[in-house]
C-alpha positions as CSV (number, residue, x, y, z in Angstrom):
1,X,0.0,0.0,0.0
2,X,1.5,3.8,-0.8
3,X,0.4,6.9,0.6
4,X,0.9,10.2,-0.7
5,X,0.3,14.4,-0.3
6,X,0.5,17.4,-2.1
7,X,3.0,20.4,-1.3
8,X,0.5,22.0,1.5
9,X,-1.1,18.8,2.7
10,X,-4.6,19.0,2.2
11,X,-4.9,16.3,-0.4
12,X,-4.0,13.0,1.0
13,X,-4.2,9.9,-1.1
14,X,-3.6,6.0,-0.3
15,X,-3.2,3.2,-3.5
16,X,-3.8,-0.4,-2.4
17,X,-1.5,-1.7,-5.5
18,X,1.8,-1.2,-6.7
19,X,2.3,0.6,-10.1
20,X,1.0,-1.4,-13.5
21,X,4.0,0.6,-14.8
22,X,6.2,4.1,-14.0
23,X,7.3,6.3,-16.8
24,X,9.0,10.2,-17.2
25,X,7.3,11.9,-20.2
26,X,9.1,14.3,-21.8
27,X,5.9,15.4,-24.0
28,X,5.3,19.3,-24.1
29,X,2.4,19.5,-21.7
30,X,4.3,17.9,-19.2
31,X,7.1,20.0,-19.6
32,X,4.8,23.2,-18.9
33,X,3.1,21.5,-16.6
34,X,5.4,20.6,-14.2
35,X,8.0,23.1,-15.0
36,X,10.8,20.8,-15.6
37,X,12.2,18.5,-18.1
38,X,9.7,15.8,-17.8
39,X,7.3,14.3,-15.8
40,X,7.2,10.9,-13.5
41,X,4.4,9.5,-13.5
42,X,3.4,6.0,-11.6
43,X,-0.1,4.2,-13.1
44,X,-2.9,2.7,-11.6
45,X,-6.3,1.2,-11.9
46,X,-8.4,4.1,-10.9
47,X,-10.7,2.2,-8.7
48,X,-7.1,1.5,-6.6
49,X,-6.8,4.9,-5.8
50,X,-8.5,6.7,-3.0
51,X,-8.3,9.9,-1.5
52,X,-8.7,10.0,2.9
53,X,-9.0,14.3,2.5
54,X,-9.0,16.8,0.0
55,X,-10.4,15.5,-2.7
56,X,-12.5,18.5,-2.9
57,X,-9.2,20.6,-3.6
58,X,-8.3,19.3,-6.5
59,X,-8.7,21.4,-9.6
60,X,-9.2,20.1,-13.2
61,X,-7.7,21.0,-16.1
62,X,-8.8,19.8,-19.9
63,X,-5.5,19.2,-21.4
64,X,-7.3,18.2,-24.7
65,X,-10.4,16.2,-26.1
66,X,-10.3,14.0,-23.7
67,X,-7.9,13.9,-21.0
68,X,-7.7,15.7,-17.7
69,X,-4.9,16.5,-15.6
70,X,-5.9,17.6,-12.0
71,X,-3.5,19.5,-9.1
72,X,-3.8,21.2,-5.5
73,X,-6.1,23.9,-5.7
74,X,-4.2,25.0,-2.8
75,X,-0.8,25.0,-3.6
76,X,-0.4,23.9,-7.5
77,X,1.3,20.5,-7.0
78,X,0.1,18.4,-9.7
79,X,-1.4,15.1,-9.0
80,X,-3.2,13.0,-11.4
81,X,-4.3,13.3,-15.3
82,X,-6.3,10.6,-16.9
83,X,-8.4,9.6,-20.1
84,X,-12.0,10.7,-19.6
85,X,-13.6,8.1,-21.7
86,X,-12.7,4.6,-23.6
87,X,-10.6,2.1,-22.6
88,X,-7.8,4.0,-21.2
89,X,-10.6,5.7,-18.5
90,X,-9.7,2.9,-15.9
91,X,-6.4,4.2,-15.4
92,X,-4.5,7.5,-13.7
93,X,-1.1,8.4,-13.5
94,X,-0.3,9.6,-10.2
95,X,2.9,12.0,-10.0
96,X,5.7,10.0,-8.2
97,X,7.0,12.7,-6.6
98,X,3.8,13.1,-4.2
99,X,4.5,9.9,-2.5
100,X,5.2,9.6,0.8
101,X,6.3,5.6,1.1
102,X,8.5,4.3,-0.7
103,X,8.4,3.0,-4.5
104,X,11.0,1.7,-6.3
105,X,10.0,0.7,-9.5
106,X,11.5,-2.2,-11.7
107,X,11.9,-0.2,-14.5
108,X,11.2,3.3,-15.8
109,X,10.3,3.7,-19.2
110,X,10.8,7.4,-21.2
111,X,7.9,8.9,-23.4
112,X,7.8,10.8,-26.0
113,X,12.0,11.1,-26.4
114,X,11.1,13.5,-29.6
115,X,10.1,16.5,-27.6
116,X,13.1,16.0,-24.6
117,X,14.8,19.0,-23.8
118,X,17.9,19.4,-25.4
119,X,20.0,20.8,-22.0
120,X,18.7,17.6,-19.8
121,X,21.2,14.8,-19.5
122,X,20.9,11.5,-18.0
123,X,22.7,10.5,-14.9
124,X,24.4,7.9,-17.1
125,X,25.1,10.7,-19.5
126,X,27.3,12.5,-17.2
127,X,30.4,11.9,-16.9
């Protein structure tokens, strides 16, 4: 089981699963959205994930047709975005850096390479 908060506290969720699968995007709304390079995101069945408070904070935001991304009214810290509709509806990708326990996943795959930012190396990049 993981548990996991927002910058301020006032959203608290718990997930009774571990991760279907953990990614960094690199597409261009995450980039905006999160103000960095990329974004890492951990998946879930939706029905896995429940919020114990602030649920009521959470603000939502129509990336396009017909996904959402939602974050902390409060203080801004993204923490979901999911398909509204179709066969990708039952999942959410949570934002791994809200979690409070620990997750270490087996492996981490990379989205959307096309759109990385050229001045963002890897750590086995660096020398």
């Amino acid at each position: 089981m993981h548990q996991g908060s927002c910058l301020c506290g006032k959203i608290i969720f718990q997930i009774e699963s571990e991760p279907v699968a953990v990614s960094n995007c690199h597409c261009n709304m995450c980039q905006k959205q999160h103000g960095a390079a990329f974004a890492t995101y951990a998946r879930f069945k939706r029905s896995q994930v429940n919020y114990l408070s602030g649920e009521d904070k959470l603000a939502v935001y129509q990336s396009s047709d017909n996904v959402q991304r939602k974050f902390c009214a409060g203080c801004g810290a993204n923490i979901e975005w999911g398909y509204c509709s179709g066969e990708y509806a039952i999942w959410v990708a949570m934002a791994l850096g809200l979690f409070d326990t620990k997750l270490v996943p087996e492996t981490v795959k990379e989205l959307h390479k096309d759109t990385q930012v050229s001045w963002w190396k890897s750590a086995s990049e660096i020398t």
